[in-house]
N, C-alpha and C positions, 0 to 999 in steps of 0.2 A: 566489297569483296567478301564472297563467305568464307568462313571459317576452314574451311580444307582445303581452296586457292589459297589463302594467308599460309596454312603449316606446310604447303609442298613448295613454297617459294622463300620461306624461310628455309627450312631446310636446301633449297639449291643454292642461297646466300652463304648459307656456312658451310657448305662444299667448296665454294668458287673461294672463301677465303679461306679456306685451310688450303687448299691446293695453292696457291697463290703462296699464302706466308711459307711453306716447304722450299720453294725454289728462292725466298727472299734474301740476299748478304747485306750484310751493313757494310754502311759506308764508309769508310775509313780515311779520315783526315788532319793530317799533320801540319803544325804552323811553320813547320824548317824542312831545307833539305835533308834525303838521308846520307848518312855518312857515306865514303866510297866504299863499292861493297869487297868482305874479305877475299883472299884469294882461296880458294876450296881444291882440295886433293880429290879429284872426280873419280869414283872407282873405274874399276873395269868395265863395258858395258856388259848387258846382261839381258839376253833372248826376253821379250815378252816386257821390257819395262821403259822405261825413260827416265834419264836424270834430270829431275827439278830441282834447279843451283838454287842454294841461299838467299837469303833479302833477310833486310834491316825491315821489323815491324814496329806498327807503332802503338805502345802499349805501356800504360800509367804516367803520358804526358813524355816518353820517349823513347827512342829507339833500342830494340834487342835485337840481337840476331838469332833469326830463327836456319837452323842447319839445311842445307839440299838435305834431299832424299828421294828415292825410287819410287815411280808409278806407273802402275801398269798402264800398258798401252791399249791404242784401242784402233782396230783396223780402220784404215780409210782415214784417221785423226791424225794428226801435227800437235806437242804441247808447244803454247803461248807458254812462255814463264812470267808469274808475277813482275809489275813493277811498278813505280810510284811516275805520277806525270806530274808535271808543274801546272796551277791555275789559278792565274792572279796570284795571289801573297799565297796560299796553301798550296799542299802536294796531296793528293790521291792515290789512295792503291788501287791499281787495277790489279783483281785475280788472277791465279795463272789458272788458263781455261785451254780445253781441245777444241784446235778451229778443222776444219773441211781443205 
């Protein structure tokens, strides 16, 4: 391979991996259930936003509560709200993500 196939195919390897690591979340995995989650005073709703309710995260070997809070919506979008699944002895967070 000459020399300037080698730097044009390096260079589209460290495209593909920086593009790649941007869209990358960790994984996030707890050895317990999480507690039941609190009960939350949900504002009023509010043109242009959605309520993302609270979750128990998991963070220095245990659970904190991280508060809801407002995000904007997005046409044509539904939010998923976060939440943790069981698998085998661990729990998993799933993101809260906009589905179709």
């Amino acid at each position: 391979m000459n020399m300037h196939k080698f730097m044009r195919l390096s260079a589209a390897v460290v495209v593909a991996l920086s593009a790649s690591a941007a869209f990358a979340q960790a994984v996030i995995v707890a050895p317990m259930a999480p507690p039941a989650p609190r009960t939350e005073v949900v504002p009023p709703p509010r043109a242009g936003y959605a309520w993302d309710p609270g979750h128990w995260r998991w963070a220095g070997g245990r659970y904190m509560w991280a508060p809801g809070h407002w995000q904007a919506t997005r046409p044509g979008y539904r939010r998923v709200p976060g939440h943790w699944v069981a698998r085998g002895p661990n729990w998993h967070w799933v993101p809260a993500h906009w589905a179709r």
